[in-house]
N, C-alpha and C positions, 0 to 999 in steps of 0.2 A: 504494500500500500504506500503512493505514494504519501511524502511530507508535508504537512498545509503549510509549513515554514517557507517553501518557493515561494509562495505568495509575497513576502518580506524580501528586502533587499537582503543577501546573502551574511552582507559585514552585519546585521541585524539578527540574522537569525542563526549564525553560526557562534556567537558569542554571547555564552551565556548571558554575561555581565550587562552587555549592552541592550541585548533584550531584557534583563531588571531593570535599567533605569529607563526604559522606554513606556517600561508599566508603569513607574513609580511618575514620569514625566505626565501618563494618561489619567492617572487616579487623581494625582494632584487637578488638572484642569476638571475631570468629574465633579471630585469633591468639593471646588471653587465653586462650579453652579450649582449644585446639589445643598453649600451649606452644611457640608460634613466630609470635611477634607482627613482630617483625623481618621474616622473611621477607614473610609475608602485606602489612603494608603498603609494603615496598621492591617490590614486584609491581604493590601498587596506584599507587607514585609512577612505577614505571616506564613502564608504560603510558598514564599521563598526558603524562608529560615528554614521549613518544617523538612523539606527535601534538600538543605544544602548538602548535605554527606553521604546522598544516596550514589551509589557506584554503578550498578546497572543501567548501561548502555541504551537498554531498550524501554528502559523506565525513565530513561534522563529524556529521549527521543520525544516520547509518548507527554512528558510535563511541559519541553520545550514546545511540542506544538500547541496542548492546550493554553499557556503563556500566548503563541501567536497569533491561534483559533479567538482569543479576547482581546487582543490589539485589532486584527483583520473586523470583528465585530462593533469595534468600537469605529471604526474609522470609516466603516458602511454607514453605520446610522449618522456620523455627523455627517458625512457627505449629502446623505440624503436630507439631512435638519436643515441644512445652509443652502440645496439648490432646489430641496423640493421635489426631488426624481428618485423615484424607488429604484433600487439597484439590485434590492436580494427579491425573492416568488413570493415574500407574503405578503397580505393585502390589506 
């Protein structure tokens, strides 16, 4: 199966590091219009911390994408919020 991580520029999805601060950069802007920036990035530290040490290759794959699979999600719905034009089938 392929990676939803292709979706993401490469230097993005290839490095761990830089896919965390790409969350923590998305959570912070959430949290700003949401009025609960705290929460939203203690969520995103959490879930990082909780798998730092994990070693499994196919488990590190499998976290990295869902990490992407919620950038890629987040950056559909703003695109849509900003021009107006649905991009993903639901309705």
């Amino acid at each position: 199966m392929p990676s939803i991580q292709s979706a993401l520029p490469p230097e993005l999805a290839d490095n761990v590091i830089r896919l965390y601060r790409e969350c923590l950069r998305r959570a912070y802007y959430v949290g700003h219009q949401q009025h609960n920036t705290k929460l939203v990035v203690d969520m995103v530290r959490q879930q990082f911390k909780k798998n730092m040490h994990e070693t499994d290759p196919v488990k590190i794959q499998k976290l990295k994408d869902d990490a992407a699979r919620g950038l890629i999600n987040h950056i559909l719905h703003e695109s849509e919020r900003i021009t107006g034009r649905k991009f993903s089938g639901s309705n």
